[in-house]
Structure formats: structure tokens, C-alpha cells
N, C-alpha and C positions, 0 to 999 in steps of 0.2 A: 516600193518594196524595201524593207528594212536590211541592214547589211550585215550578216553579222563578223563577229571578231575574229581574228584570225592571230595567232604569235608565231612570229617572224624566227626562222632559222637562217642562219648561212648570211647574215649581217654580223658587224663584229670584225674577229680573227678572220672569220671564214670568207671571202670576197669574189670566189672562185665555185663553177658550178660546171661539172661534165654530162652531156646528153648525148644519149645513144642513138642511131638511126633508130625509127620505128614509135618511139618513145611516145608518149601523148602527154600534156600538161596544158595547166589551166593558163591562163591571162588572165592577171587581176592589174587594175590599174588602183592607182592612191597620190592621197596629194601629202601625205606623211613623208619626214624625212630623215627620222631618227632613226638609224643603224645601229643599235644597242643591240646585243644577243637578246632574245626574250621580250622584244618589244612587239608591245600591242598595236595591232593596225585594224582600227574600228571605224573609217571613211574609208571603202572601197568601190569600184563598180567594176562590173564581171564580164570582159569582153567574149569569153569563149575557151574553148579545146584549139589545140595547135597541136598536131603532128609531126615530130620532127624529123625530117626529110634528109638528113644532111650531119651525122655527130659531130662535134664541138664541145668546144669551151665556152660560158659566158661567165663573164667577170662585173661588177659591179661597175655601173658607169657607162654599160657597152648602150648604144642607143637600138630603141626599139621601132619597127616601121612594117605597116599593115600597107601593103599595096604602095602609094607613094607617099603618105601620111605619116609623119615624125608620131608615135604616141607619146613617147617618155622615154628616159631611163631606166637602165635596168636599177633597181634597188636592193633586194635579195629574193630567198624562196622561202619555200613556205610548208612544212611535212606534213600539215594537220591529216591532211587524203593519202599518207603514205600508208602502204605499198602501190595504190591505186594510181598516183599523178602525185605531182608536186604542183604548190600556185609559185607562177613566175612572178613576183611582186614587182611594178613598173610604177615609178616616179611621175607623176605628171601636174601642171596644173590646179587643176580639179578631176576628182572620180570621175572617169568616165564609162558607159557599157556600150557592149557591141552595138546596140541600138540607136545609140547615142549619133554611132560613127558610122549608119548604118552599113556593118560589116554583112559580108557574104561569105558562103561555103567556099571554101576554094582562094579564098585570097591569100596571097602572099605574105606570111609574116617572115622578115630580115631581121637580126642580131647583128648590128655593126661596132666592132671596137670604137670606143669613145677615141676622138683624137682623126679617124678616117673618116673621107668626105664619101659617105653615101650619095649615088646615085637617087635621083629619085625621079616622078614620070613611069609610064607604061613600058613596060619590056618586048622590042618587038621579034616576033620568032624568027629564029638567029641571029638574035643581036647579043648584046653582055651580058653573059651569065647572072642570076642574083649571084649579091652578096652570102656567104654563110662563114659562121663563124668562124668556122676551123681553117677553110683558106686563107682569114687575115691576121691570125694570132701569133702566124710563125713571123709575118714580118713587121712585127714592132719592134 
């Protein structure tokens, strides 16, 4: 499947991104690393919907992690599907898709400030909360 283009918002000036509980937005993964306003990102693979569970802040840098699996960097987002969803644009290696890593409904996607050491391994019921954004912002 061919990928197509996507031009990058909120790279830049902009390095800062707020999500509301409820929210839905895409995962794109890429192995581009050019943060220019207006840059084209035409190597992507499309991991999925993520519903976000949880409001916050994510900032450019914060790391990304499906389950216990590091995918990348956050890099910036993406308006082209605005009003609908924003793409969360994520730094990685090589493009990768859902398929790729074979994701499931239901998994866990964590937003960790760059800089804190994510937990990672299965979460056992009533053990450590996930990580979400918003509780780790206030203490850096």
C-alpha cells in the first residue's frame, strides 16, 4: 500500500500539543526528522485510532509506547483530518503499521515526557497506574 503525503503542523515554533479526555486521533509512525513548519512527510505507516483516556499535554520529544513496546518519539501532528482527528506524527527507526507490531484493540498507548524512565512489562491489576501525560508534566 502506497502512503500518501501528509504536511506537518505544530513542528517548528509550535512544540506543544493539548488533548482532551475523549478525543480520538490517529498514530502515524515515520522515520523523517525534519521539524520545519510545512514539511512534507511522504514515509509513513499508519498504526491506528487511540482514544484518549486521560487530558494532557504532549510536547515534542515525549516517548511513545503501545503496550510495553518503545515505538518512537513524539515528532509533531498533523491537521490535514481536522475537524475529524489530528495524525500524532511519531519518530521511529523505520515506518512502521499496526500490523507490522501486530497491535490489538484495546492496547495501551502511554505519552512519557522525554527525560522519565517509563515503566515497561504488563501492568498487574492493582499495581502502578499507567503513565499519562498530564500527571508527569507538572514535575519536570
Amino acid at each position: 500500500m502506497r502512503a500518501r503525503r501528509i504536511a506537518v503542523v505544530g513542528l517548528g515554533a509550535i512544540s506543544r500539543f493539548y488533548l482532551r479526555d475523549g478525543e480520538v486521533h490517529e498514530l502515524v509512525t515515520t522515520d523523517r526528522r525534519e521539524t520545519a513548519p510545512g514539511t512534507r512527510v511522504d514515509r509513513v505507516g499508519f498504526l491506528g485510532f487511540a482514544e484518549i483516556g486521560c487530558a494532557g499535554v504532549l510536547d515534542r520529544g515525549d516517548q511513545v509506547w503501545i503496550g510495553d513496546r518503545l515505538v518512537g518519539t513524539l515528532l509533531g501532528f498533523d491537521s490535514c483530518h481536522f475537524p475529524n482527528h489530528y495524525n500524532i506524527l511519531i519518530s521511529a527507526p523505520e515506518p512502521v503499521t499496526g500490523i507490522d507490531l501486530a497491535l490489538r484493540p484495546e492496547a495501551e498507548v502511554r505519552f512519557v515526557p522525554a527525560g522519565v524512565i517509563a515503566q515497561s512489562g504488563p501492568r498487574e491489576p492493582g499495581g502502578a497506574a499507567p503513565l499519562h501525560a498530564h500527571d508527569l508534566k507538572e514535575t519536570r
